[in-house]
C-alpha positions as CSV (number, residue, x, y, z in Angstrom):
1,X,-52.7,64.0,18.9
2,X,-54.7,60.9,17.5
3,X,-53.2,60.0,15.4
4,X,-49.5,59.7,17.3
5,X,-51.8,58.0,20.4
6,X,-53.0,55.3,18.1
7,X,-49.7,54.4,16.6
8,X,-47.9,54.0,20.2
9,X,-48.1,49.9,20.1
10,X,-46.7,49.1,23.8
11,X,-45.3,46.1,25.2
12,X,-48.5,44.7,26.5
13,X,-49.8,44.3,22.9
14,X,-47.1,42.5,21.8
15,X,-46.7,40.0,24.1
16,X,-50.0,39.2,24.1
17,X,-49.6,38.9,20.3
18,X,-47.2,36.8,20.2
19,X,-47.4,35.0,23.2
20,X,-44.3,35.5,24.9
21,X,-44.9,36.1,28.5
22,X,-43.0,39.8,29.8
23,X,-43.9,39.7,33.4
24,X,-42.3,43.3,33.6
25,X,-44.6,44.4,30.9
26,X,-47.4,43.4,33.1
27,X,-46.7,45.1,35.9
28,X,-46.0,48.7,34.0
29,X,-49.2,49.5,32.2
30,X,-47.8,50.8,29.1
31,X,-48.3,53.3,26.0
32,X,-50.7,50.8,24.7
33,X,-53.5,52.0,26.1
34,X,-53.5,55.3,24.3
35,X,-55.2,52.8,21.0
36,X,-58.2,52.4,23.0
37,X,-61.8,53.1,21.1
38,X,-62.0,56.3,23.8
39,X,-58.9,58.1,23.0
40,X,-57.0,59.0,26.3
41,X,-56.1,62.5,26.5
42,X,-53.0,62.7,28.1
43,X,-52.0,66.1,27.4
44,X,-48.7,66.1,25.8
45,X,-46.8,68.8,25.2
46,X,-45.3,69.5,21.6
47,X,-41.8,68.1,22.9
48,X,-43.5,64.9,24.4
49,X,-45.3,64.4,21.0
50,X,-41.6,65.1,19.0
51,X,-39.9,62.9,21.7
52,X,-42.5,59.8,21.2
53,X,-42.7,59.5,17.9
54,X,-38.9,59.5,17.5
55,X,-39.0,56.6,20.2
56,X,-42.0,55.0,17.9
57,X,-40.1,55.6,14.9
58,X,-36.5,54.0,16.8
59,X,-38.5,51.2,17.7
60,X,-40.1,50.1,14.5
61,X,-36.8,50.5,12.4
62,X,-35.4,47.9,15.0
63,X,-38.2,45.8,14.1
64,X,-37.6,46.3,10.5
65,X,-33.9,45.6,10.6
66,X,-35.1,41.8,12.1
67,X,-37.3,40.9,9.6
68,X,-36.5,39.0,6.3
69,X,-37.3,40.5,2.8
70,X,-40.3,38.5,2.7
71,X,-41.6,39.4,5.9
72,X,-40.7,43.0,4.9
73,X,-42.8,42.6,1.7
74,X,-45.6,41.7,3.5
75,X,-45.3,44.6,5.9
76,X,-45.5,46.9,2.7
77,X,-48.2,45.5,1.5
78,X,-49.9,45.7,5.1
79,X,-49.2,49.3,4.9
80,X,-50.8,50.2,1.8
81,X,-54.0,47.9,2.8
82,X,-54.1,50.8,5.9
83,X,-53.3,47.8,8.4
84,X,-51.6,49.1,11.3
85,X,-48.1,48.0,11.9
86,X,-48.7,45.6,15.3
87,X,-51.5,44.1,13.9
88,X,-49.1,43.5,10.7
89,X,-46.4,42.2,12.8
90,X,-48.8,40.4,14.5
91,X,-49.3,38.1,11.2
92,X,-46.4,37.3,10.5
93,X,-44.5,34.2,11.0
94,X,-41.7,35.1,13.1
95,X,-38.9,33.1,14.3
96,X,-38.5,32.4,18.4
97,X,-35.5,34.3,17.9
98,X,-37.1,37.5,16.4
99,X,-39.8,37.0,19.0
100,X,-37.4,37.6,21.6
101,X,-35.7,40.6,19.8
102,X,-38.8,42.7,19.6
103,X,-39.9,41.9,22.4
104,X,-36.8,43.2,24.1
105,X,-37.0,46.6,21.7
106,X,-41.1,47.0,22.8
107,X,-39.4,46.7,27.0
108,X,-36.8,49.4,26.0
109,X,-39.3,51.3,23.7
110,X,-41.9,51.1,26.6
111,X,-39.5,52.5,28.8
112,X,-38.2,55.3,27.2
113,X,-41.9,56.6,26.5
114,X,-42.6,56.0,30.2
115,X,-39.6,58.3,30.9
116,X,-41.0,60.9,28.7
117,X,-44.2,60.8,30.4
118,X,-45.5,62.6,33.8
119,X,-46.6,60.8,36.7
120,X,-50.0,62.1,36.1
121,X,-49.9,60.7,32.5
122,X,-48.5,57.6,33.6
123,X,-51.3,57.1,36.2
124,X,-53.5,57.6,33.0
125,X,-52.2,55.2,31.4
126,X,-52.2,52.8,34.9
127,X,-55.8,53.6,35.0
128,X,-56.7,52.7,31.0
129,X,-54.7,49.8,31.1
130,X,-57.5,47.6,32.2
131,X,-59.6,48.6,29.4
132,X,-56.9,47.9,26.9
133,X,-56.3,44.0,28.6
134,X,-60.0,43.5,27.8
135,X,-59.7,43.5,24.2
């Protein structure tokens, strides 16, 4: 289960990455959380687990498909240095345009993996979001 928590990058992240203010983002705590030093346990069932990382997956071939060869180069090599992909994404130099287009696939990502979650696990996440800000 660690390993699919840490590679849930939310909205949050992103926008504070790349400085594009998502009010929205702000007031939904989102998956984000789960890459916290203290790993939340938020009990997922087998299906959740299958369901996120399809949405994780979704997500980040969106991203992909944004990106320019080079960019995508330097992904790849981030990869195989063990860097995780938002802190990868994080370094590169993207366009205002490409900016706005992930951060609108991080909203929809964040709010499919909300709908997967229960309320209880979403008031998990609510409650760890603080934490995560802090960083």
């Amino acid at each position: 289960m660690n390993s699919l928590l840490k590679f849930l990058p939310g909205l949050l992240c992103l926008a504070t990455v790349t400085g594009i203010p998502v009010i929205s983002a702000l007031a939904q705590p989102t998956i984000v959380a789960a890459e916290a030093k203290a790993p939340l346990d938020l009990k997922l069932t087998a299906d959740q687990k299958a369901q996120l990382k399809t949405i994780k997956e979704e997500a980040r071939a969106a991203i992909q498909k944004l990106l320019t060869p080079e960019q995508l180069s330097q992904m790849e090599t981030a990869k195989a240095n063990k860097v995780s992909f938002r802190k990868a994404l994080a370094k590169l130099k993207l366009t205002p345009e490409q900016k706005a287009s992930i951060a609108e696939i991080k909203k929809q990502e964040n709010t499919k993996e909300n709908a997967v979650l229960t309320e209880e696990q979403r008031q998990k996440m609510r409650a760890a979001a603080p934490a995560e800000k802090a960083k």
